[in-house]
N, CA and C atoms as a LAMMPS dump frame, in Angstrom:
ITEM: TIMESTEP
0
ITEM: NUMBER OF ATOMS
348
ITEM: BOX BOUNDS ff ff ff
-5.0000000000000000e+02 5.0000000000000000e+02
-5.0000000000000000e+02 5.0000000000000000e+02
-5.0000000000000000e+02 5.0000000000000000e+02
ITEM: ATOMS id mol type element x y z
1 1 1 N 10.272 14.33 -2.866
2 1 2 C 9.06 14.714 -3.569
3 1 3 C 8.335 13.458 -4.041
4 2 1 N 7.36 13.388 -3.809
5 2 2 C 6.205 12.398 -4.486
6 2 3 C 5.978 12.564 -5.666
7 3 1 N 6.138 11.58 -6.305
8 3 2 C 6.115 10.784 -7.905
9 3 3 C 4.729 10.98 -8.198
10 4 1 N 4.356 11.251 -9.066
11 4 2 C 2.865 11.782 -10.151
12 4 3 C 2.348 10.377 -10.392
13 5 1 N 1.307 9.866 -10.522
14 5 2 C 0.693 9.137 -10.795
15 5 3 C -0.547 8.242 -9.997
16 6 1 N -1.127 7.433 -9.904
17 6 2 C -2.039 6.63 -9.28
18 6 3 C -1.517 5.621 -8.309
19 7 1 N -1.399 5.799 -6.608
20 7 2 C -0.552 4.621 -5.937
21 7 3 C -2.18 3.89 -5.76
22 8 1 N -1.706 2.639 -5.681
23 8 2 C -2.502 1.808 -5.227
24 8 3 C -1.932 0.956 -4.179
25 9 1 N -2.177 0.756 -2.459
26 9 2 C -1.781 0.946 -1.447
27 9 3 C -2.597 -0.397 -0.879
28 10 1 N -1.503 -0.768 0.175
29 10 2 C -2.468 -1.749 0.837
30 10 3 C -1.595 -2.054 2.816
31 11 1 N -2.602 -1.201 3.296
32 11 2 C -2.255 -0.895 4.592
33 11 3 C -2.709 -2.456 5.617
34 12 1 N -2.494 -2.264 6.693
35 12 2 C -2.64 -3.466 7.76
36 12 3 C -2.636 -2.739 8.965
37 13 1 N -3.578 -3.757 9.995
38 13 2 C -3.256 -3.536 11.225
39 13 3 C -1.933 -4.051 11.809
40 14 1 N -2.527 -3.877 13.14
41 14 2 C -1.033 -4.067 14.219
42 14 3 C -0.901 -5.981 13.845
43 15 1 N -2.188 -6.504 13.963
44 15 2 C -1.883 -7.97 13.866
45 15 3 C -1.946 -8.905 12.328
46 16 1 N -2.187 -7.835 11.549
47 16 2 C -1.968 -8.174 10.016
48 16 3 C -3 -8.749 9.316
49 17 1 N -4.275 -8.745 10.345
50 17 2 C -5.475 -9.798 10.168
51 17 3 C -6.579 -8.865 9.124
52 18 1 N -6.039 -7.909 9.023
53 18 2 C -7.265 -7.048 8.41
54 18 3 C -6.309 -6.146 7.604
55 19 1 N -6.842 -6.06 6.372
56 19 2 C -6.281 -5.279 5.58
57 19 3 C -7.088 -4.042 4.35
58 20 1 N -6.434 -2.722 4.289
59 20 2 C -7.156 -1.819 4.034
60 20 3 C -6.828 -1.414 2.159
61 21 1 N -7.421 -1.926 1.097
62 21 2 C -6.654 -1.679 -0.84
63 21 3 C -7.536 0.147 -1.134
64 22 1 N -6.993 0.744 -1.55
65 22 2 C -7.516 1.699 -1.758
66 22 3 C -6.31 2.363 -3.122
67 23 1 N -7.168 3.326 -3.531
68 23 2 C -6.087 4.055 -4.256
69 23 3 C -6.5 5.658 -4.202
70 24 1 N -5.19 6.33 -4.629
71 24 2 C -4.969 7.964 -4.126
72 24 3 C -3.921 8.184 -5.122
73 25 1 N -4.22 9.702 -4.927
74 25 2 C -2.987 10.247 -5.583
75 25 3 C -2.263 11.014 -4.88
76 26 1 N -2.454 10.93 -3.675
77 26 2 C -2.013 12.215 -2.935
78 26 3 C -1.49 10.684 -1.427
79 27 1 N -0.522 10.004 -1.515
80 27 2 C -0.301 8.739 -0.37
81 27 3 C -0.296 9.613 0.566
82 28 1 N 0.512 10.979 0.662
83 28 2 C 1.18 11.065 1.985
84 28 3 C -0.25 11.748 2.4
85 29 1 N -1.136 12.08 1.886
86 29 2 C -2.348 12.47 3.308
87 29 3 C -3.288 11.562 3.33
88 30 1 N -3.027 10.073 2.821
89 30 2 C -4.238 8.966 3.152
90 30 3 C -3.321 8.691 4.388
91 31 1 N -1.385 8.588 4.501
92 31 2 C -0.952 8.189 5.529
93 31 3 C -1.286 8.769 7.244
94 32 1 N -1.18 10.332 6.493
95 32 2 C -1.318 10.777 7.512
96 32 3 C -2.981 10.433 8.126
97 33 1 N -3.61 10.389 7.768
98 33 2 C -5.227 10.389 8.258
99 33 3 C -5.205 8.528 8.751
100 34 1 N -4.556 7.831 8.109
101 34 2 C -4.476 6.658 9.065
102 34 3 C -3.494 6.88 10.221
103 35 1 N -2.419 7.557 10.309
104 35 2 C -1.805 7.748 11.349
105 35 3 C -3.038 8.42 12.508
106 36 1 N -3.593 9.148 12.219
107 36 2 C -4.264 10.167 12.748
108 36 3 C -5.599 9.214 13.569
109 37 1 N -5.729 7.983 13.289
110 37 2 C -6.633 7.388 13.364
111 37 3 C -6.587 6.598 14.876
112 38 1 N -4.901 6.285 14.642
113 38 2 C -4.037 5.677 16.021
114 38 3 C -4.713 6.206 17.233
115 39 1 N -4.837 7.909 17.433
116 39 2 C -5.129 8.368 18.417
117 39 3 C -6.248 7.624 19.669
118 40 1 N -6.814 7.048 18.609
119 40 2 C -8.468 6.435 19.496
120 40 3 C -8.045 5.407 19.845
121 41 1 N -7.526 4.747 21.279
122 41 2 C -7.06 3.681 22.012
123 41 3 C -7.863 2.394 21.57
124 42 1 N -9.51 2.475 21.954
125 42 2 C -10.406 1.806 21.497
126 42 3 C -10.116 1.458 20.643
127 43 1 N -9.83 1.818 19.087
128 43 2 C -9.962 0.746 18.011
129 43 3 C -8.517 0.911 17.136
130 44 1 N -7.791 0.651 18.225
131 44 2 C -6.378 0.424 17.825
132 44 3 C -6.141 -0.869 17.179
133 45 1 N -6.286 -1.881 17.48
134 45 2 C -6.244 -3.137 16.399
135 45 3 C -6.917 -2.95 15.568
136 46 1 N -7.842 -2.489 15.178
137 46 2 C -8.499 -2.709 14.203
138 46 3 C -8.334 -1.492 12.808
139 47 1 N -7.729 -0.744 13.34
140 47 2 C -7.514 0.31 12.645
141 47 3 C -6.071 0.197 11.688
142 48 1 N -6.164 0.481 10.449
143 48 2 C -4.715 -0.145 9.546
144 48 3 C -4.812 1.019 9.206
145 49 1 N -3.433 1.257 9.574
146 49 2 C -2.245 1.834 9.22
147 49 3 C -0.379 1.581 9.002
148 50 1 N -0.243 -0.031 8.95
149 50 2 C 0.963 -0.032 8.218
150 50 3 C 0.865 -0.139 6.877
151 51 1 N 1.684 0.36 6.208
152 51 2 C 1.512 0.469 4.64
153 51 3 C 3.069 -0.558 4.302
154 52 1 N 2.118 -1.89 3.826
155 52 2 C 2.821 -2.998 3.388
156 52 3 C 3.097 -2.906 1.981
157 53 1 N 2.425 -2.396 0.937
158 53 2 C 2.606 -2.601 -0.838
159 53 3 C 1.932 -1.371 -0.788
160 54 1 N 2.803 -0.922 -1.78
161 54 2 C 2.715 0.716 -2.511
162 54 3 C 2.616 0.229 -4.429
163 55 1 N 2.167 0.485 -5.328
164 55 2 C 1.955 0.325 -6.433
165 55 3 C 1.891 1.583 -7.653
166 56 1 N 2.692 2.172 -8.074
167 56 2 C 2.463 3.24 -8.809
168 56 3 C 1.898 3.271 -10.116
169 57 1 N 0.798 3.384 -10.71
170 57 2 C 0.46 3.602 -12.107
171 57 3 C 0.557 4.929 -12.368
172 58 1 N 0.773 5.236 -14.29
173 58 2 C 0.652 6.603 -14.624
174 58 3 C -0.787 6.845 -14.557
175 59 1 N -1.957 6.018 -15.012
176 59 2 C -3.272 6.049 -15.561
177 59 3 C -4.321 5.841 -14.31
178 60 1 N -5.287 6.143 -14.608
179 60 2 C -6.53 5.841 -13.377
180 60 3 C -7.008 4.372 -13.615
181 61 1 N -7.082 4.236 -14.942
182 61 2 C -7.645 3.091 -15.201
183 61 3 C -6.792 1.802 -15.173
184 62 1 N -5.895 2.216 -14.934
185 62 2 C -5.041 0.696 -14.362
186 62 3 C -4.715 0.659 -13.232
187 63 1 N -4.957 1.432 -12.485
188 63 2 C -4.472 1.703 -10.906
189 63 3 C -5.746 0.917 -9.894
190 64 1 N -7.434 1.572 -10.729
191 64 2 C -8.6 1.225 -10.2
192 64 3 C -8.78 -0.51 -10.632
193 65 1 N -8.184 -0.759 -11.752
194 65 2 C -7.978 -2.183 -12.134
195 65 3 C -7.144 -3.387 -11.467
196 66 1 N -6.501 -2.724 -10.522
197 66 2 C -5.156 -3.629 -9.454
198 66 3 C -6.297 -3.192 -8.396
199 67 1 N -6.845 -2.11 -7.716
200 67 2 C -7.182 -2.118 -6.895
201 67 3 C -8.494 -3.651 -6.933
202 68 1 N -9.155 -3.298 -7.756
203 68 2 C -10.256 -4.649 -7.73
204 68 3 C -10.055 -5.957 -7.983
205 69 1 N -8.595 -6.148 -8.761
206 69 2 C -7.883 -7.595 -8.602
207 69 3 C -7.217 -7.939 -7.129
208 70 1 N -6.769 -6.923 -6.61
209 70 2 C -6.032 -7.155 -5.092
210 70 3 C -7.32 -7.408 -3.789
211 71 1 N -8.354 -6.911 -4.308
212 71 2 C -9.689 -6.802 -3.462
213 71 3 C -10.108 -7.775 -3.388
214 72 1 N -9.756 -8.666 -4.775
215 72 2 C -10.73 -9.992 -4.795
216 72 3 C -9.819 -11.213 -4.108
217 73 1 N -8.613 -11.157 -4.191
218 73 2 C -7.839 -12.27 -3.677
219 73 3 C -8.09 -12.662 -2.428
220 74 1 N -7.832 -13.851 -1.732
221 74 2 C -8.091 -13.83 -0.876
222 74 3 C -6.897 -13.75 0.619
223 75 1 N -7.101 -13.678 1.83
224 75 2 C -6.162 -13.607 2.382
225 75 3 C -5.238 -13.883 2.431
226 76 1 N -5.187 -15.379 2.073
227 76 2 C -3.548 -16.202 1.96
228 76 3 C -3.153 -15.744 0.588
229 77 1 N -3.696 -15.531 -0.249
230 77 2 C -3.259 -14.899 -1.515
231 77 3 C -2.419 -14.007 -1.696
232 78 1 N -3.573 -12.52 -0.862
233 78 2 C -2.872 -11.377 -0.212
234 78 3 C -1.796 -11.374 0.466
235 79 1 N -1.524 -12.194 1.693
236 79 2 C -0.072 -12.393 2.53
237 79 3 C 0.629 -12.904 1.687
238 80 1 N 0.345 -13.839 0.876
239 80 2 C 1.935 -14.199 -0.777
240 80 3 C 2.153 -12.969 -1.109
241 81 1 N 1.334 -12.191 -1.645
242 81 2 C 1.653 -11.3 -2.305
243 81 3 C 2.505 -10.256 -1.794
244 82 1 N 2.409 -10.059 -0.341
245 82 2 C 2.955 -9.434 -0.001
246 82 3 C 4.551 -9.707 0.933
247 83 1 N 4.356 -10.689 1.029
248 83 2 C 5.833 -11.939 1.482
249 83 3 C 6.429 -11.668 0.523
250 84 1 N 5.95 -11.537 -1.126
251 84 2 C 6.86 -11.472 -1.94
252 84 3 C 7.79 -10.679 -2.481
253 85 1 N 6.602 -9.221 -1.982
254 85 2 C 7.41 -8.076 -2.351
255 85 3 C 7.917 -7.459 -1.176
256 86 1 N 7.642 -7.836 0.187
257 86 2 C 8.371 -7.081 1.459
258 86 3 C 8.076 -8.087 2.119
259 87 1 N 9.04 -8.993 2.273
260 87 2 C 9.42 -10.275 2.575
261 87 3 C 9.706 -10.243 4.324
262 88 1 N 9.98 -8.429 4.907
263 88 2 C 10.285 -8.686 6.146
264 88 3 C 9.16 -7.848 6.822
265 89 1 N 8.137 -7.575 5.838
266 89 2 C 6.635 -7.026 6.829
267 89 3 C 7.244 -5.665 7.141
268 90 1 N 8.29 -4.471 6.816
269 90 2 C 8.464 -3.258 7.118
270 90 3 C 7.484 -2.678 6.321
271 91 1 N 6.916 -1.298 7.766
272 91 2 C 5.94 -0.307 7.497
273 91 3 C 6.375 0.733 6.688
274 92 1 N 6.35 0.428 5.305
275 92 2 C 6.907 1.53 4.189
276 92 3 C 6.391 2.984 4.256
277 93 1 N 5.851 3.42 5.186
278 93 2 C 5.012 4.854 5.226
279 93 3 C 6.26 5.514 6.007
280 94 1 N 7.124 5.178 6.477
281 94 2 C 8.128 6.245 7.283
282 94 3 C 8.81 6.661 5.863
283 95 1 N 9.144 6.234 4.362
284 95 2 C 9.891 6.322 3.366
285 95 3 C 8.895 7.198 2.33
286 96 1 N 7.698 7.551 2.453
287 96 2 C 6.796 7.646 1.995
288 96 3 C 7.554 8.621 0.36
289 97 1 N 8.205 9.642 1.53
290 97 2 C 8.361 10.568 0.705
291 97 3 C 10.134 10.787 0.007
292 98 1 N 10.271 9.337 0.008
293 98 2 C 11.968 9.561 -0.266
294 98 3 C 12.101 8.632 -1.857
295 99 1 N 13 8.617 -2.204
296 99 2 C 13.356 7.855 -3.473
297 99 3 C 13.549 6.749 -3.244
298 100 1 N 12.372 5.923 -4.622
299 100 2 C 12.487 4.853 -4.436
300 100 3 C 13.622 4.014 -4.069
301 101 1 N 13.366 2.916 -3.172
302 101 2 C 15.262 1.965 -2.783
303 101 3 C 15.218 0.931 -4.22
304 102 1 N 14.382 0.91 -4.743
305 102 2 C 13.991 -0.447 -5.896
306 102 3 C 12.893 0.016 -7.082
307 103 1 N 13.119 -0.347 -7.548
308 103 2 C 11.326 -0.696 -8.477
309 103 3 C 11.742 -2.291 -9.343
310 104 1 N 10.454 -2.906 -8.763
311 104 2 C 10.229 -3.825 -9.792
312 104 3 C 9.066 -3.674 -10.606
313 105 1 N 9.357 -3.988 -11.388
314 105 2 C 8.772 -4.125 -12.93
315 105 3 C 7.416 -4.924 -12.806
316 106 1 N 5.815 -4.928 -12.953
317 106 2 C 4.594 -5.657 -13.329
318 106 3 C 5.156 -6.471 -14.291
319 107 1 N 4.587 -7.283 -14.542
320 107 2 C 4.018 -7.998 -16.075
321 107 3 C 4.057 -7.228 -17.123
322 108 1 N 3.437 -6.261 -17.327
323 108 2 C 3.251 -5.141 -18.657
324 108 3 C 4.184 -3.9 -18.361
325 109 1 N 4.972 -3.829 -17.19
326 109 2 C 5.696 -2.973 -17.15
327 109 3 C 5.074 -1.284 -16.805
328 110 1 N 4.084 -1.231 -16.484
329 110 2 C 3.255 0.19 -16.419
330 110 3 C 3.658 0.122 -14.92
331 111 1 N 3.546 -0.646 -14.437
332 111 2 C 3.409 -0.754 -12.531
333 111 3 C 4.694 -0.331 -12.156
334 112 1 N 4.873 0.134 -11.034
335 112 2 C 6.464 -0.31 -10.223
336 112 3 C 5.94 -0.186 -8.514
337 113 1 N 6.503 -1 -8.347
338 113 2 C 6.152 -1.236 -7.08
339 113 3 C 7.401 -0.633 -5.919
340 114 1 N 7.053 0.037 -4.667
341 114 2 C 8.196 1.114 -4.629
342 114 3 C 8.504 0.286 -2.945
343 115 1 N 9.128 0.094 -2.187
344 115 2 C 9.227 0.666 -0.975
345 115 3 C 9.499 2.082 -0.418
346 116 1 N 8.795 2.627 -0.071
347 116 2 C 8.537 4.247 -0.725
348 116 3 C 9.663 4.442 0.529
């Protein structure tokens, strides 16, 4: 079962060059509609759908607040960030819907960051 709160998500293509920050409350049907996206051969690179960082807030207003700090960083920023917390680049959307393997802790502790 999926955990209540605000994920804030950050998907990739096949070559990692483009990346998609959004936030939802509902992950497993933003996954599915990027899965769904695969279908069109044509814009298969360009289309992201691995889900590299998952982010859970209880609140809207801190969830929409990571989303516009993660927006602004810049690429090499973004790839630290994400080296740091999934160090081996696995597409966390096959786990989407299972219990967390980890949570680490934000700064203020509101966040947890899941490999879902």
């Amino acid at each position: 079962m999926m955990r209540k709160g605000y994920f804030v998500y950050v998907l990739a293509n096949i070559g990692s060059c483009r990346f998609f920050i959004s936030v939802t409350t509902d992950l497993e049907r933003c996954l599915q509609r990027a899965r769904r996206r695969i279908q069109r051969p044509a814009q298969t690179f360009w289309v992201c759908h691995r889900l590299l960082l998952v982010e859970l807030y209880p609140y809207a207003y801190q969830a929409y607040a990571r989303e516009r700090a993660l927006q602004r960083l810049t690429d090499a920023q973004l790839l630290a960030l994400i080296s740091l917390h999934n160090p081996e680049w696995q597409d966390f959307a096959r786990w989407y819907n299972a219990t967390p393997i980890s949570a680490v802790s934000s700064a203020d502790d509101s966040a947890r960051r899941y490999p879902l």
